[in-house]
C-alpha positions as CSV (number, residue, x, y, z in Angstrom):
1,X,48.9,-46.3,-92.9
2,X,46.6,-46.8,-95.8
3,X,45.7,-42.9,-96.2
4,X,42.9,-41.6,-99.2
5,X,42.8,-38.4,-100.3
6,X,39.7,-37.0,-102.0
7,X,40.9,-33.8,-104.0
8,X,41.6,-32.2,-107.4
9,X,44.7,-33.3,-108.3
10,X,48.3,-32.4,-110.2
11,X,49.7,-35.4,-112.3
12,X,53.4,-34.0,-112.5
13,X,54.2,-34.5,-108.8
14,X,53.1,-38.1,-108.9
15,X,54.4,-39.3,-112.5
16,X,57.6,-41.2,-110.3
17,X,55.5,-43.7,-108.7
18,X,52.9,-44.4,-111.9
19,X,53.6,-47.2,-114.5
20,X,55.8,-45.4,-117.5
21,X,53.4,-44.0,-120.5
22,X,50.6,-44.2,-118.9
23,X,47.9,-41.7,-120.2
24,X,45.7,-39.9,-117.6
25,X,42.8,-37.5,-118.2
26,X,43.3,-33.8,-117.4
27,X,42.9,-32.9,-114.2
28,X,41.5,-29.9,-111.8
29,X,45.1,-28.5,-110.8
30,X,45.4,-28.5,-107.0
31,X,49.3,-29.0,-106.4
32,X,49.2,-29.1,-102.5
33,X,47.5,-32.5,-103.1
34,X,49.4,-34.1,-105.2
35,X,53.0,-32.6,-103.0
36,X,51.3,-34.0,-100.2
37,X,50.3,-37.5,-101.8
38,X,54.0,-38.1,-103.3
39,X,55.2,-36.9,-99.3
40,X,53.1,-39.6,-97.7
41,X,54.2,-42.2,-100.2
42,X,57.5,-41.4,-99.4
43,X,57.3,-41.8,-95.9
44,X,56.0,-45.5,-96.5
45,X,52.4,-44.9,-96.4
46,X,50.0,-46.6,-98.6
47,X,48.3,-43.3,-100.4
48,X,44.8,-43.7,-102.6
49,X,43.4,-40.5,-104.2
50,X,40.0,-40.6,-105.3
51,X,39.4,-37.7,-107.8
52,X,36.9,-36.4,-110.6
53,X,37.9,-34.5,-114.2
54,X,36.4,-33.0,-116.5
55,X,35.2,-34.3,-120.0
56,X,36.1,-38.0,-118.9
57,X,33.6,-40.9,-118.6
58,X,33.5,-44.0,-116.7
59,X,36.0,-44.7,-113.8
60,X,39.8,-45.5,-114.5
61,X,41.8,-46.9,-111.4
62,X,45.8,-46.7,-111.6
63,X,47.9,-48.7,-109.2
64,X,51.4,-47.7,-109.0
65,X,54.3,-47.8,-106.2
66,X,52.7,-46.9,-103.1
67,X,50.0,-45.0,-104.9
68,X,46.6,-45.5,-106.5
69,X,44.5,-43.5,-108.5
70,X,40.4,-43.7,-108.5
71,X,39.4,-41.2,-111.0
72,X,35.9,-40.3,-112.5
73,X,34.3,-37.6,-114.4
74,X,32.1,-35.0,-114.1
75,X,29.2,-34.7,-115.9
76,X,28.8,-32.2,-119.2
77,X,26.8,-29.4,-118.4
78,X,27.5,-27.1,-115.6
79,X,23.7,-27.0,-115.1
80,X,23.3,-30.8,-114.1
81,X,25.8,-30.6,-111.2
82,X,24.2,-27.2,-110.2
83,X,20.8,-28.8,-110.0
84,X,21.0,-31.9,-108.0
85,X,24.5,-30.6,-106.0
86,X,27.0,-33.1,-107.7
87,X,24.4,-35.7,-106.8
88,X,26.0,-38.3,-109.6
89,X,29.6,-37.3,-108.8
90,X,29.0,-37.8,-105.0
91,X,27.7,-41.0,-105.5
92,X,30.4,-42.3,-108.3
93,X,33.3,-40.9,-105.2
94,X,31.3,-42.9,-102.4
95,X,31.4,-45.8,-104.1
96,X,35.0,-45.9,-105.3
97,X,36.0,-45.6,-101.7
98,X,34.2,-48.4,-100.8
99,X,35.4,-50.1,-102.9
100,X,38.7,-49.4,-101.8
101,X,38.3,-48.6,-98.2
102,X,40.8,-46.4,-96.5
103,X,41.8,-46.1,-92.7
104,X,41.7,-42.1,-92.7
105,X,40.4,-40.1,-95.6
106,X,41.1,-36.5,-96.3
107,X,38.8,-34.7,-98.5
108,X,40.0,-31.2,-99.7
109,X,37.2,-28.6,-99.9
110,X,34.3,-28.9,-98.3
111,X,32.3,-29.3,-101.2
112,X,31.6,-32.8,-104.0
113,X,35.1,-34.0,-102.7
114,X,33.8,-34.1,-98.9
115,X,30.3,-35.0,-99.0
116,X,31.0,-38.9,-99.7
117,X,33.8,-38.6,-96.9
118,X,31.9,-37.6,-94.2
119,X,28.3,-39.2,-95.1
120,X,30.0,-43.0,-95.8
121,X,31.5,-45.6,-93.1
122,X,35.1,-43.7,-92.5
123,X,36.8,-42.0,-90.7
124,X,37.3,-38.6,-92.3
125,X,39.1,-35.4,-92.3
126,X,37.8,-32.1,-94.1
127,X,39.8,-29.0,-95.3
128,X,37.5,-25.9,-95.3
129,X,40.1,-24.2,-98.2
130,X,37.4,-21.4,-98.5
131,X,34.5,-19.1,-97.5
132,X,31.8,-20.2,-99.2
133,X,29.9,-16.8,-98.0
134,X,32.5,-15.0,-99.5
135,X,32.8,-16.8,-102.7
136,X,28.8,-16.3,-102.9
137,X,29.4,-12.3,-103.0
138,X,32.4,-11.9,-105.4
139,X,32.0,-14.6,-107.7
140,X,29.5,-15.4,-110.4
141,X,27.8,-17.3,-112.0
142,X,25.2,-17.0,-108.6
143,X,23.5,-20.0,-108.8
144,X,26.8,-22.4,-108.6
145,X,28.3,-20.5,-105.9
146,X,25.1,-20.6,-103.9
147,X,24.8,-24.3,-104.5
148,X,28.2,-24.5,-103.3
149,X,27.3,-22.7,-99.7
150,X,24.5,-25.4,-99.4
151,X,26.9,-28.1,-99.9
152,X,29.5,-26.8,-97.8
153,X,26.9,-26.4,-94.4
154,X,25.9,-30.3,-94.9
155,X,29.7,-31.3,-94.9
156,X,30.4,-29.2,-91.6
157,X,27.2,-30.4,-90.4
158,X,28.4,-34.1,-90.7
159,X,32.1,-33.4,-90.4
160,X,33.8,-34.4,-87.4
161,X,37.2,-33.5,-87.6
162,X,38.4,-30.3,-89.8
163,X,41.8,-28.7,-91.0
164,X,41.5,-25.4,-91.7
165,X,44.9,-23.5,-93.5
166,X,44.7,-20.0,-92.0
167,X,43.4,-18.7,-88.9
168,X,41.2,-16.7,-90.3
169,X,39.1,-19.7,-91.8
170,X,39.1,-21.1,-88.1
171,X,37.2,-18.1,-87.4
172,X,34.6,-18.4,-90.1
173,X,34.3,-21.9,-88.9
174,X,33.6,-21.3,-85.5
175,X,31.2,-18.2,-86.8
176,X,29.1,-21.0,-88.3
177,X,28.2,-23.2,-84.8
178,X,27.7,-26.2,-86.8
179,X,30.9,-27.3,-86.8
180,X,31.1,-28.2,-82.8
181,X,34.3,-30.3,-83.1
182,X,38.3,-29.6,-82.2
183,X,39.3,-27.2,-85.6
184,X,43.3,-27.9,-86.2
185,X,45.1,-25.2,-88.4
186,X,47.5,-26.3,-90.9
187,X,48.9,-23.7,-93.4
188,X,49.4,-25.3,-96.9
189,X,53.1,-26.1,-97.6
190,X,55.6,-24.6,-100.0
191,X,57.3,-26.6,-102.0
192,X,61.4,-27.2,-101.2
193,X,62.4,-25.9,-104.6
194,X,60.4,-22.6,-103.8
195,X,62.6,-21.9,-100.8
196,X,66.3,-19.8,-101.0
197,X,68.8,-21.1,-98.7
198,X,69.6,-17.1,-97.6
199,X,66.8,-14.3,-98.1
200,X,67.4,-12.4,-101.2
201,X,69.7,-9.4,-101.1
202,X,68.7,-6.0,-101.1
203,X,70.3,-3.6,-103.4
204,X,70.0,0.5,-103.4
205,X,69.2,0.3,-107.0
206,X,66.2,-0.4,-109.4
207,X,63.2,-1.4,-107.1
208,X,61.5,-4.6,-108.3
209,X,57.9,-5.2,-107.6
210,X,56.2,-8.6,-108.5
211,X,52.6,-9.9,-108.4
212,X,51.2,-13.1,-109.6
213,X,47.4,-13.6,-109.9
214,X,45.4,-15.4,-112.3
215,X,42.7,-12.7,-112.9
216,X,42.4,-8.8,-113.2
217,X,39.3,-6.9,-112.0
218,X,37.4,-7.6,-109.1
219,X,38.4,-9.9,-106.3
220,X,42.0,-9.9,-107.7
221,X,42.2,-6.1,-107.6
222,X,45.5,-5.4,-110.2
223,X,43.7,-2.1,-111.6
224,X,44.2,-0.9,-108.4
225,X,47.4,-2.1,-108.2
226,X,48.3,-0.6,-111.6
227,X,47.5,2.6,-110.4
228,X,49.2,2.8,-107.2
229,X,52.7,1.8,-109.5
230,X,51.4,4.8,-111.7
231,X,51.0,7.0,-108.5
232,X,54.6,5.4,-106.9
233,X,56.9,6.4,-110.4
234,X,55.4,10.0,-110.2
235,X,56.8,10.3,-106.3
236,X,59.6,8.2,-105.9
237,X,64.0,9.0,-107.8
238,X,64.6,5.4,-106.9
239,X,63.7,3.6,-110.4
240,X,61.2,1.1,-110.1
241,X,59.7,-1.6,-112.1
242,X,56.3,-3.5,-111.8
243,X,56.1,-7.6,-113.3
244,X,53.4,-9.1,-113.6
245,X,52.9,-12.8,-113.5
246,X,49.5,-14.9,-114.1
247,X,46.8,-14.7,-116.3
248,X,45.9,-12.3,-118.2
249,X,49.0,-10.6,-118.2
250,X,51.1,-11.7,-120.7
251,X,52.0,-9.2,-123.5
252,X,48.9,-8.7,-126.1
253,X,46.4,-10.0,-123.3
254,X,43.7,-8.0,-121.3
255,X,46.0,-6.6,-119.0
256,X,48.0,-5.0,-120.8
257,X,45.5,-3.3,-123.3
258,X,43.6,-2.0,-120.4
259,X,47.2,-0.7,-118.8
260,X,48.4,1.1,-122.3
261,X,44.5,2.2,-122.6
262,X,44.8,4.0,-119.1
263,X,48.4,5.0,-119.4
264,X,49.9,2.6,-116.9
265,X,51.8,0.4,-119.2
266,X,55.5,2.2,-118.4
267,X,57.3,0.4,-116.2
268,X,55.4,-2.9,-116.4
269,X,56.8,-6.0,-117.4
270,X,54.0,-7.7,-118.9
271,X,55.1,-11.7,-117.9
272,X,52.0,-13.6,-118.1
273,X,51.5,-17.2,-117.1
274,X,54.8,-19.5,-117.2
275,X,55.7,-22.9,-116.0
276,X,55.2,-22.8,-111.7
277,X,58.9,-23.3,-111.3
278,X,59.9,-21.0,-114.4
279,X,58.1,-18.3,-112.4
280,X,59.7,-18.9,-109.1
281,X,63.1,-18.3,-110.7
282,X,62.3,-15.6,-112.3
283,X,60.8,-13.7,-109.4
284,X,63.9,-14.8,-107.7
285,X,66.3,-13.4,-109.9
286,X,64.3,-10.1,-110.2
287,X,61.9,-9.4,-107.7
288,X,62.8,-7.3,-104.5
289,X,58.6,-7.1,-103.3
290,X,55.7,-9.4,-103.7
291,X,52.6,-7.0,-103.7
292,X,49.4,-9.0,-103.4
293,X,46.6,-7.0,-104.3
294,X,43.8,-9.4,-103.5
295,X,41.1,-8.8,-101.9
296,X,40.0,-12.1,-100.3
297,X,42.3,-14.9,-99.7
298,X,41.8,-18.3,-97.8
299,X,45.4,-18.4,-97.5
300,X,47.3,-17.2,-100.0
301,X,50.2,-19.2,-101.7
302,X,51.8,-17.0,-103.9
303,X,52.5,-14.7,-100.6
304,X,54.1,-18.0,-98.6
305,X,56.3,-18.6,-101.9
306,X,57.5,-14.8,-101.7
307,X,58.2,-15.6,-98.0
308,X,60.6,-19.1,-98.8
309,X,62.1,-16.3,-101.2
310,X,63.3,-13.8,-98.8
311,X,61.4,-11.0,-100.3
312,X,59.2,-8.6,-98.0
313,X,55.7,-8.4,-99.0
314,X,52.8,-5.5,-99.3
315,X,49.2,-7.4,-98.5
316,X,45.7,-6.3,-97.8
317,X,45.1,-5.4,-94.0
318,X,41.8,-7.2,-94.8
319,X,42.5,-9.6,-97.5
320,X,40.9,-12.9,-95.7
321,X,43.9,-15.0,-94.8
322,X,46.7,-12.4,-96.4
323,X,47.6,-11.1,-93.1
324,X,48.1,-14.0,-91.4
325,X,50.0,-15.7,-93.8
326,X,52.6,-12.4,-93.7
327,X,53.0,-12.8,-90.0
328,X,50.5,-10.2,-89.3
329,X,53.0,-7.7,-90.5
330,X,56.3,-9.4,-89.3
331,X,56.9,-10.2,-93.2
332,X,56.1,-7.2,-94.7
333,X,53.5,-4.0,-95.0
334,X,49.7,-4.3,-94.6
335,X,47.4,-1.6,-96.4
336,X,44.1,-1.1,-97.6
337,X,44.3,-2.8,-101.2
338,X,40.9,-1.3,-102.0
339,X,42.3,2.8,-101.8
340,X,45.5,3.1,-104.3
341,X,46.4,5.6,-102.0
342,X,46.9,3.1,-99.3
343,X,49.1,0.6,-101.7
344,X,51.1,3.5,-103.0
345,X,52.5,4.5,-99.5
346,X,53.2,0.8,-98.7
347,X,55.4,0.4,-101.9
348,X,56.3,3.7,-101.3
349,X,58.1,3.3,-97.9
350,X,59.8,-0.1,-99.5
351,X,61.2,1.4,-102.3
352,X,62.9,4.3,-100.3
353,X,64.1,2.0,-97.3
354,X,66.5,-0.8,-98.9
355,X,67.5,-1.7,-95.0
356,X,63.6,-1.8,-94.2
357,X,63.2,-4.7,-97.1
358,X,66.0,-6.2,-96.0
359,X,64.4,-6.7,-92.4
360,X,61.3,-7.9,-93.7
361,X,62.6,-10.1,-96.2
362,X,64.8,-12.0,-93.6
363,X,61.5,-12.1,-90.9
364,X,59.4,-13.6,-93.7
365,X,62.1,-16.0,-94.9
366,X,62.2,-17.4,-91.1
367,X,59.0,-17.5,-90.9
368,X,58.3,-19.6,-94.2
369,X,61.0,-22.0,-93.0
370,X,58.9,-22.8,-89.9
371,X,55.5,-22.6,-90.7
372,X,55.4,-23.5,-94.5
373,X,58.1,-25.9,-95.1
374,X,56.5,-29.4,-97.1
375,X,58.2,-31.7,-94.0
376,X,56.8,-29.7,-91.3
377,X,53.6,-29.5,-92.5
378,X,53.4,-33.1,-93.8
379,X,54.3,-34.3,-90.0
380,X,51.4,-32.6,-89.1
381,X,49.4,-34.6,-91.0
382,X,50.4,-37.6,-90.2
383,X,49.9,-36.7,-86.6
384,X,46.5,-35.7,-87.1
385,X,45.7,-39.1,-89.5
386,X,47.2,-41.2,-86.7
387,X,45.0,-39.4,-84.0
388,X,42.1,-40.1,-86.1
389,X,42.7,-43.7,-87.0
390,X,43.3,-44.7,-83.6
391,X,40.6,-42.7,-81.7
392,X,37.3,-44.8,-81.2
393,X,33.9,-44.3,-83.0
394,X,32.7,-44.5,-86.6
395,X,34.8,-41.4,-88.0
């Protein structure tokens, strides 16, 4: 099939099938895209992304083996974009995939990458990746976000067919009653290198906890989780240890002065952000617990990596997707990530219960094997683009 995908992009995933030295322009890092381009590629499919970036003008198109780039820019100014709803960058999109016209096109987000999808002569497929009401409540600046919620309603307005990652964005969905269409849910994948061929073994020693966010107050919650690991070393003989992973919390950065400022610093293992693959190693050499302290998630990555892992998990009861993506509790503890107390007892009962880890850690490294692994859920694509392609009517 000759497949597009409209998306933010990674480079790295797709560098084997490009021409050697060539120079592209830094792009909006979305690595499920670029796994799932390089899978279809390899599968024998004809694959055309159709992307924007940042601080680049003009249009650049990139044919390699099997795959071909159709990359734009965005304009400068946050403002402009904000005004008119990516009224430029939606146009620039629509007319690059006319120009090289698709048999199923998959736009990522239901926001400047869907709009010329599902408004242009194709047959289209959206992925709702967030709750734009959501978004509009945590994050700032106001205006964008708002704009964004606009843009999302006239995608699922026009939309047709949708992928949704968690089953908690199928619900949001179906909240709306715009979208009026069959909603297919299709957790994003976890990359093979991610996954442990046994579930990491449980010792009766030192206790490691991990957490990897890119963020600290707010949505992303780690004061809170700082203070539970405060509350867990006062209560607990089992030593335990706290590493963080993300930004800001390498050594020196925000995290850590706020940490030594409040007297939370002991214990914590202040990583910072590293290299994805650097990271997973080292939570696999170390980490016995993935806590996720978010407090929204559309699905939840890091979690699903913890899962290919083998290590048990401690997520928010009502984190958005977190729950879901744990197996409803089949992969580890759920708690209230907004009362420490809550947290505290869920590392709590993990650090005291080595046999209790070990459960969890082998349900959620089952579970990751057959829900999250790249194969499976690439297969399910393809399913759902060859449903599409063949079915009858415009899109």
């Amino acid at each position: 099939m000759k497949i597009g995908l409209s998306c933010p992009i990674s480079w790295e995933p797709l560098r084997r099938f490009l021409p050697d030295g060539i120079q592209l322009p830094q792009p909006l890092i979305f690595n499920f895209g670029a796994e799932l381009a390089a899978a279809l590629v390899d599968q024998g499919h004809e694959v055309h992304i159709f992307t924007l970036c940042h601080h680049f003008h003009g249009e650049m198109h990139v044919a390699g083996r099997g795959l071909h780039l159709h990359i734009a820019g965005y304009r400068e100014g946050g403002w402009r974009y904000t005004l008119d709803m990516y009224r430029t960058e939606c146009a620039c999109l629509r007319r690059m995939m006319a120009a090289y016209p698709c048999e199923v096109i998959h736009a990522h987000w239901s926001y400047e990458f869907a709009l010329p999808a599902v408004t242009s002569p194709v047959r289209a497929v959206v992925s709702l990746r967030d709750n734009p009401w959501k978004v509009l409540w945590m994050f700032r600046p106001k205006s964008y976000r708002l704009m964004h919620l606009v843009l999302a309603y006239r995608v699922l307005w026009h939309a047709r067919h949708l992928v949704v990652a968690s089953d908690y964005l199928a619900r949001y969905a179906r909240r709306l009653h715009l979208f009026r269409h069959e909603i297919s849910v299709i957790p994003n994948a976890v990359a093979d290198y991610c996954f442990s061929a046994s579930p990491r073994r449980q010792s009766e020693g030192k206790v490691c906890f991990a957490s990897i966010t890119n963020g600290f107050m707010g949505c992303k919650n780690v004061d809170t989780l700082l203070r539970a690991f405060g509350r867990l070393r006062g209560m607990v003989s089992t030593p335990c240890e706290l590493r963080l992973y993300g930004w800001p919390h390498g050594v020196g950065e925000a995290t850590q002065q706020w940490a030594a400022a409040h007297g939370l610093a002991e214990g914590v293992v202040f990583c910072g952000q590293q290299a994805h693959g650097k990271m997973i190693a080292d939570v696999r050499k170390h980490a016995d617990v993935l806590v996720h302290p978010s407090r929204e998630e559309s699905f939840g990555n890091v979690i699903a990596e913890a899962m290919a892992i083998g290590i048990p998990t401690v997520v928010g009861a009502a984190s958005g997707a977190a729950p879901w993506v744990a197996g409803n509790g089949a992969a580890g503890l759920l708690v209230d990530v907004d009362r420490t107390e809550s947290m505290t007892e869920g590392m709590r009962r993990l650090a005291e219960d080595s046999a209790l880890r070990q459960r969890l850690g082998n349900q959620a490294h089952a579970l990751a094997n057959e829900r999250y692994r790249l194969r499976n859920v690439v297969q399910r694509h393809q399913d759902l683009y060859q449903m599409i392609s063949t079915a009858s009517g415009r899109k």
